[in-house]
N, C-alpha and C positions, 0 to 999 in steps of 0.2 A: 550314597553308600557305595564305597568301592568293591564292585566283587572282587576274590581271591578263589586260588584253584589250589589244592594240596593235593602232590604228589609224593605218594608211596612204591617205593621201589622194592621188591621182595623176589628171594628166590627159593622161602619157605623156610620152616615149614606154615603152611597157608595158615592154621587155626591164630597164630602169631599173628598173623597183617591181619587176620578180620579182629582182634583187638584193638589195633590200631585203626581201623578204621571205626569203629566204633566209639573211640575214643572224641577222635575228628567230630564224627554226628553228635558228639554233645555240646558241640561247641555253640556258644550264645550269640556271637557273632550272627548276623541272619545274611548273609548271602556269600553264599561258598556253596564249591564242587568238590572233589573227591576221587583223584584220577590213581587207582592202584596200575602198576606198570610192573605185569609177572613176566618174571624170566624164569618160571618151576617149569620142572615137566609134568607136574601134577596139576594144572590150572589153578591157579589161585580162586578162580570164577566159580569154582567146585564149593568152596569154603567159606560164603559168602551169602548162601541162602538167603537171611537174614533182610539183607541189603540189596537184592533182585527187583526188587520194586521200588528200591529208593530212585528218584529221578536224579539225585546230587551225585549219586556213585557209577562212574566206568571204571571196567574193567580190562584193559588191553594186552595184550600180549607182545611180549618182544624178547628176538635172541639173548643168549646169557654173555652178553658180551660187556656187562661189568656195570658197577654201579653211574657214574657221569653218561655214559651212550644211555641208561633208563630212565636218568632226568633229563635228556635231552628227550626221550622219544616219551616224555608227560607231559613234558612244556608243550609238544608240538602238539600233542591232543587238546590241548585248554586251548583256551583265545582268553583270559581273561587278564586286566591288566597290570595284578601281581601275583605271584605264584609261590608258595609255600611247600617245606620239605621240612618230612620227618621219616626217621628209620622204621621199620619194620615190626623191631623191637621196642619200639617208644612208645608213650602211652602224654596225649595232649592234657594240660589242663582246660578246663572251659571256657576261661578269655583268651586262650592264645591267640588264634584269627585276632582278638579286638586289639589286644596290645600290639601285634606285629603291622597294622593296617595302619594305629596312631604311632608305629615309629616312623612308617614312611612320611608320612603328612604333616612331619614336622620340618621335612627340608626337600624340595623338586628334589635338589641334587643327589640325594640317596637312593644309591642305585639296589645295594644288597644290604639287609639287616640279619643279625644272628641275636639270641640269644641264650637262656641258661638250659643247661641238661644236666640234670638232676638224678642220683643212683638211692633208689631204695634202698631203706636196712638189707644188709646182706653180710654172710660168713667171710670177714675180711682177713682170715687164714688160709684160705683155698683159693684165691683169686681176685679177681678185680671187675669191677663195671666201670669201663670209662665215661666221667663224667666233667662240665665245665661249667664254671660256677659264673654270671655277669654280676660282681657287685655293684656296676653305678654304672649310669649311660656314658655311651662313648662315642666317639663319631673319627674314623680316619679321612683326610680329606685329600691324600696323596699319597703317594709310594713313599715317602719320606716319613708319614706318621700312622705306620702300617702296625706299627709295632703296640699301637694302642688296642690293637684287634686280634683277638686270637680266637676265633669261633668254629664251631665243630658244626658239620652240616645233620647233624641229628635236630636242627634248631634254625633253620633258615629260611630267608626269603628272600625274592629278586624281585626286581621292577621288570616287568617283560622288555621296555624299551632297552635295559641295560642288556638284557640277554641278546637283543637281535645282534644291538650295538659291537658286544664283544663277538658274535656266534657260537654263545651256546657253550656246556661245558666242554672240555677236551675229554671225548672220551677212550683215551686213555691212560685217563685217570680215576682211581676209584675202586671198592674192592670188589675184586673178581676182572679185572682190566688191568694190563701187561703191566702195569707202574702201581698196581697196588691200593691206591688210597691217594688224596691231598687234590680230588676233583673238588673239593669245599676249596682251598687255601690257594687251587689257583685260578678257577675262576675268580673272586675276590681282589686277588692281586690283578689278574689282565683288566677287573673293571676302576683298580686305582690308578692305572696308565695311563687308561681312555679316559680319563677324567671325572668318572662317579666318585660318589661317598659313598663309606661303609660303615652301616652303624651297630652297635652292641645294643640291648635295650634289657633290662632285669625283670620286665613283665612280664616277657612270652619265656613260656617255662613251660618245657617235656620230661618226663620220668623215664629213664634207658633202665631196661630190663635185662641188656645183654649182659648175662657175666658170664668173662672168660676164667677158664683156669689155668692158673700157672702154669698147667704144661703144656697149652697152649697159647699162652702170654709174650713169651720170648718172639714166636713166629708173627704174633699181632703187629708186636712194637716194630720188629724188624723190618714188615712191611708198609708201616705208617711213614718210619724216615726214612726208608726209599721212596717212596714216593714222594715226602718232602723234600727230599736232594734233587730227585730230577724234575719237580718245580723252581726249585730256585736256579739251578741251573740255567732253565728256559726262559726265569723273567730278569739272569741277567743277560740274556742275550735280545732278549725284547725292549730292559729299561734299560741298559746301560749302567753306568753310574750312580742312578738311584736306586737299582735294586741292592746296591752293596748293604745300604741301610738295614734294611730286615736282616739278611746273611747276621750283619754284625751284632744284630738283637741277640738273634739266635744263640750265635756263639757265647756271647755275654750269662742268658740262660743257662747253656749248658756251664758252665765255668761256676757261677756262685744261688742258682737257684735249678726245682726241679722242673720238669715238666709244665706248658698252661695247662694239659689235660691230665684231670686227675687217673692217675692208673694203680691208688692204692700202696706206692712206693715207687722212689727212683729205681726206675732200671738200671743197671751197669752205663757209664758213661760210652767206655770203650765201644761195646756193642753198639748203642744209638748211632755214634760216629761213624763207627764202619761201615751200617746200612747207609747212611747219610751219605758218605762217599760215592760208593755204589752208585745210589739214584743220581748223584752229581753228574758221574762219569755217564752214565748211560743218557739223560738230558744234555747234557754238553753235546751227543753225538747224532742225535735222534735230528732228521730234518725236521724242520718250520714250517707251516704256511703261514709266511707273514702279512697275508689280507687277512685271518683269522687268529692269528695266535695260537694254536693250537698245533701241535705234531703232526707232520706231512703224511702220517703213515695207519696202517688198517684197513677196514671196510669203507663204507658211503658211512655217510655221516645218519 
């Protein structure tokens, strides 16, 4: 039986993540940990009563320096030898560990699996919960079949080997960190360079509770494709020539379909684009550390 450790990243409000982790505890899988990673000023640890005697559940603390720096600083508190991520606001169903555990073990070479996130009934005239639907397994086996993969880190998991391998997500990426969002899409991508698989799999399935409202919607979206401009940016400076491949998805996407993630209606094309620029121009300029793939620049890791 493979252990797995699930990491939750929260910057509250706390009552939210002890849902979520509650969620987790129900889980049928039998050997898993439970690593919440508060960046509140109100401790999350506060919130949690509950879970004080659980031996599966730590609780750590770490600067609010964005969502990728608090999966990086959960990974480092696990040792187990794959690790699982869900949001805050998500809520597990009770095989997820089991289905995320048999997508690994159906190939060494899959380094990171995603699957589906799921939006409860909700008032779909006042806003949106983003959600992504996996209809059928999938597996990318290269930067060149990237495109087969579109997963949102509300629904993930790594193989710890892959994470040494790449070092860990770039944190600055992710929300609440200088770039925004797309610590999912680029870790994933620097593990299809170093030569992992990436797999999709329709069993492991979370419920997002987050709904935004439209008038805060615009500023969402805005800062999701910045941050995916200044990932692509980055991985074609890292893959060369094959990272064109995805760019050229993308572009294809925006042209004759909407969004992989569901937001309840197409945004404005214009607008996506212009943040998409943006993140380009600023990843174009941001230095590298090309032993880790990750932006030269910030705090210690």
């Amino acid at each position: 039986m493979t252990p797995i450790a699930v990491v939750i990243a929260t910057r509250g409000p706390a009552e939210v993540a002890a849902r979520t982790v509650a969620s987790v505890l129900r889980s049928t899988y039998p050997s898993f940990r439970v690593c919440v990673v508060d960046q509140c000023a109100d401790h999350t640890s506060r919130a949690l009563p509950d879970f004080a005697l659980d031996e599966r559940v730590t609780v750590v603390k770490a600067p609010a320096r964005g969502l990728g720096a608090a999966r990086n600083r959960g990974v480092a508190a696990t040792d187990t030898p794959l690790v699982a991520f869900t949001d805050d606001d998500c809520q597990v169903d009770a095989d997820w560990l089991t289905a995320i555990v048999a997508a690994f073990h159906l190939e060494a070479r899959i380094g990171v699996v995603f699957g589906s996130v799921r939006a409860p009934d909700y008032n779909r005239t006042s806003g949106f919960i983003q959600a992504y639907k996996v209809d059928r397994p999938r597996v990318a086996r290269s930067v060149f079949h990237q495109a087969r993969i579109r997963g949102i880190g509300g629904c993930m998991a790594i193989r710890r080997s892959t994470y040494e391998t790449i070092h860990g997500f770039d944190d600055q990426f992710g929300a609440g960190a200088p770039l925004h969002a797309a610590e999912d899409s680029d870790f994933f991508m620097r593990a299809l360079i170093a030569g992992h698989w990436v797999s999709e799999t329709s069993d492991a399935v979370v419920t997002h509770f987050g709904f935004c409202p439209w008038s805060k919607g615009v500023r969402l979206i805005k800062g999701y494709m910045f941050g995916l401009g200044a990932m692509h940016a980055k991985m074609l400076r890292l893959g060369g020539v094959a990272a064109c491949g995805p760019i050229a998805n993308l572009a294809w996407r925006w042209l004759a379909h909407g969004p992989a993630v569901d937001l309840n209606q197409q945004p404005p094309r214009l607008m996506r684009l212009s943040a998409f620029l943006q993140g380009v121009r600023v990843g174009w300029r941001l230095p590298i550390d090309r032993t880790t793939g990750c932006f030269a620049v910030g705090a210690d890791r």
